[in-house]
N, C-alpha and C positions, 0 to 999 in steps of 0.2 A: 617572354614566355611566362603566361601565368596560371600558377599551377594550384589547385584547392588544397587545404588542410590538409587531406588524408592521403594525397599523393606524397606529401610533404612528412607526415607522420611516420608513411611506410618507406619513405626513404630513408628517415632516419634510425627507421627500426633494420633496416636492412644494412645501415653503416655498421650498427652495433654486433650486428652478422659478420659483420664482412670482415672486421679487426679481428675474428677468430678463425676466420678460413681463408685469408690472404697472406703470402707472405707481404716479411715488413717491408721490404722498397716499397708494397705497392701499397700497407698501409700508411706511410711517411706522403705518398704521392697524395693520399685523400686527404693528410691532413693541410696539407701545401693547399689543396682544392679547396677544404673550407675555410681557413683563413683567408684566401684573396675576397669569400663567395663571403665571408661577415664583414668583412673589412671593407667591400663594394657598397652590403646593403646599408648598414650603418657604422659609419666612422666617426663617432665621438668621444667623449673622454670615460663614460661609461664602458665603451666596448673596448677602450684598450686597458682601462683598471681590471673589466672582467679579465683578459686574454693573460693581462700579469700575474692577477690574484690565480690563476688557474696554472699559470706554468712556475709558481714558488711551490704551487700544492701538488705539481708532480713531482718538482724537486726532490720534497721533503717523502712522498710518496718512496721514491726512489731511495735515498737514503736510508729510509725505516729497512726497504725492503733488503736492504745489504747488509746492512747491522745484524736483523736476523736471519744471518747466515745465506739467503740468495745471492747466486753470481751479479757479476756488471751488467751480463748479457739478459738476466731472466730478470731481473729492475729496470733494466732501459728497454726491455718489450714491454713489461707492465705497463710502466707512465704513458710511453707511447698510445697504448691502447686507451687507456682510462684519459688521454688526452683526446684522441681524437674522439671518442664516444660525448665527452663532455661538449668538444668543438660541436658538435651535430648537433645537439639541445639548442645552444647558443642561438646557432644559425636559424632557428625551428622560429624560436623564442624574439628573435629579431626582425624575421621577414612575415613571421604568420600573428594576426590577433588570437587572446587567450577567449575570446568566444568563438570564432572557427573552430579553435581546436577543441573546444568543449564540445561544440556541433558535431563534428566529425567523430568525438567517440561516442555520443550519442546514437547515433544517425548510421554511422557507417560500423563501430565495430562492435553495436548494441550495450555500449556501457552503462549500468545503471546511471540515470542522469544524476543522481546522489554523487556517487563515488566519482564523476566526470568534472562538477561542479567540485569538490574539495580539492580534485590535481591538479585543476585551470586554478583553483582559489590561491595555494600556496606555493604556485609558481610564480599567480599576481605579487606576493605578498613579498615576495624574495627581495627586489627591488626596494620596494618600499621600507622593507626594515633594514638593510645596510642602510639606506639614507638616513633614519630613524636614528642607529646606531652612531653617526657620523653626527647628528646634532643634540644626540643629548649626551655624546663626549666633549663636545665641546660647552656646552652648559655647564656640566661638571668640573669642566675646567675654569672656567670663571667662578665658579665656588671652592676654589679651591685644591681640587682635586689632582694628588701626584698620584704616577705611579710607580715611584723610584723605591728602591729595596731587592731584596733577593724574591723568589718567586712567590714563597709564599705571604710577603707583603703585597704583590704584586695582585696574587691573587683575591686577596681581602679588601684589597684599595678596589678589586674589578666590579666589587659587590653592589657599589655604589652607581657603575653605570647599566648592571645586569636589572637591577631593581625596576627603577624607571623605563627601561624601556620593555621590561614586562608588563609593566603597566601599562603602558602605550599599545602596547601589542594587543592585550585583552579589551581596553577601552574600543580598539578598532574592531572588533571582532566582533563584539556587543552591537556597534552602531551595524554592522555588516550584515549580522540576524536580524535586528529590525527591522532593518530595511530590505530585505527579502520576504518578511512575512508582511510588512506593509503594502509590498508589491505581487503579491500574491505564489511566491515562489514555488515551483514542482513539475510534475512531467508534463505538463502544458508549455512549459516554459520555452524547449525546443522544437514543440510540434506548430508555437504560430510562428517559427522563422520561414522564410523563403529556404523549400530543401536544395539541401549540397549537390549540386549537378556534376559530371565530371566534363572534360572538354576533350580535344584530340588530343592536348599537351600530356593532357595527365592520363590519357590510355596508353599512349608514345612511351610514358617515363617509367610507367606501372609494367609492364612489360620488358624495357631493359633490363627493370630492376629483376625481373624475375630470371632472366636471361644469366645475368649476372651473380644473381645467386644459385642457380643451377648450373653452373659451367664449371665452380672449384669442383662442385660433390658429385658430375659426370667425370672432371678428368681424374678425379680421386679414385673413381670406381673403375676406371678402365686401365688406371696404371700409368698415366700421363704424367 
């Protein structure tokens, strides 16, 4: 089954619906649904460091939220949600390319291609700079570099890897503008692609979906 960008978009936009108008068994079921649906498309060591790094950060999400005074019950619906919202990206970000998805906000929900091109940009860029981060800690570390002490050493020793890879980050950014005005970059830019067609799959799924999102706020309204 293969489904364009925007079919793709508005499903994910409709997950982020659906954690707020579902009860949670059935939001727990979708997130059960999209980890087999990441874990099918790409299973590497990337997508299970994302899927960790994201379930310490609801952990701690959770925690915060108890500390200040929320129940167990209104911190474990939170994560939950902000977990499964987060999973939907993932999956978006895994099976679909970041110029489809620029096309399709282009093309289909009339996104200035400006503002379309900077959300594909620094969603590219996400990737890229954990790895960044990952090897100019270790650079640092061959020079030297602890980070043993209490936080506030901690935090002054971090200065050292916050630096350079600021640099890094802007050095690419430079070469990134170059190289779009070298290449003539602007609203032409989406108009000579081949346009986004939809297929049976994606009027099939675009319609469940909507099926789906009007069935809570009918039985809501009728008292079901």
């Amino acid at each position: 089954m293969k489904l364009t960008a925007f079919t793709r978009l508005v499903l994910v936009l409709a997950v982020t619906a659906w954690v707020f108008l579902l009860p949670i068994p059935a939001v727990a079921m979708i997130l059960a649904l999209e980890l087999v649906i990441l874990l099918y498309i790409k299973r590497d060591r990337a997508t299970m460091a994302a899927i960790g790094t994201l379930t310490v950060f609801t952990a701690l999400m959770i925690i915060f939220q108890m500390l200040f005074g929320s129940s167990l019950e209104v911190a474990l619906t939170g994560g939950l949600r902000m977990f499964v919202m987060t999973t939907a990206f993932l999956c978006l970000l895994a099976s679909t390319k970041i110029q489809d998805i620029s096309q399709a906000l282009v093309e289909k929900f009339h996104m200035p291609y400006e503002y379309a091109f900077m959300l594909t940009t620094a969603l590219r860029f996400v990737p890229d700079f954990l790895s960044d981060s990952a090897i100019t800690l270790d650079a640092q570390s061959c020079r030297g570099y602890s980070n043993r002490g209490n936080a506030l050493k901690r935090l002054f020793a971090y200065l050292a890897v916050v630096k350079p890879l600021v640099m890094r980050a802007v050095a690419k950014s430079d070469t990134l503008a170059l190289s779009m005005e070298l290449k003539g970059f602007g609203p032409n830019t989406y108009r000579n692609r081949r346009p986004m067609k939809l297929g049976v799959w994606d009027y099939f799924m675009l319609l469940v979906t909507v099926l789906l999102c009007a069935y809570p706020l009918w039985s809501h309204r009728v008292g079901l």
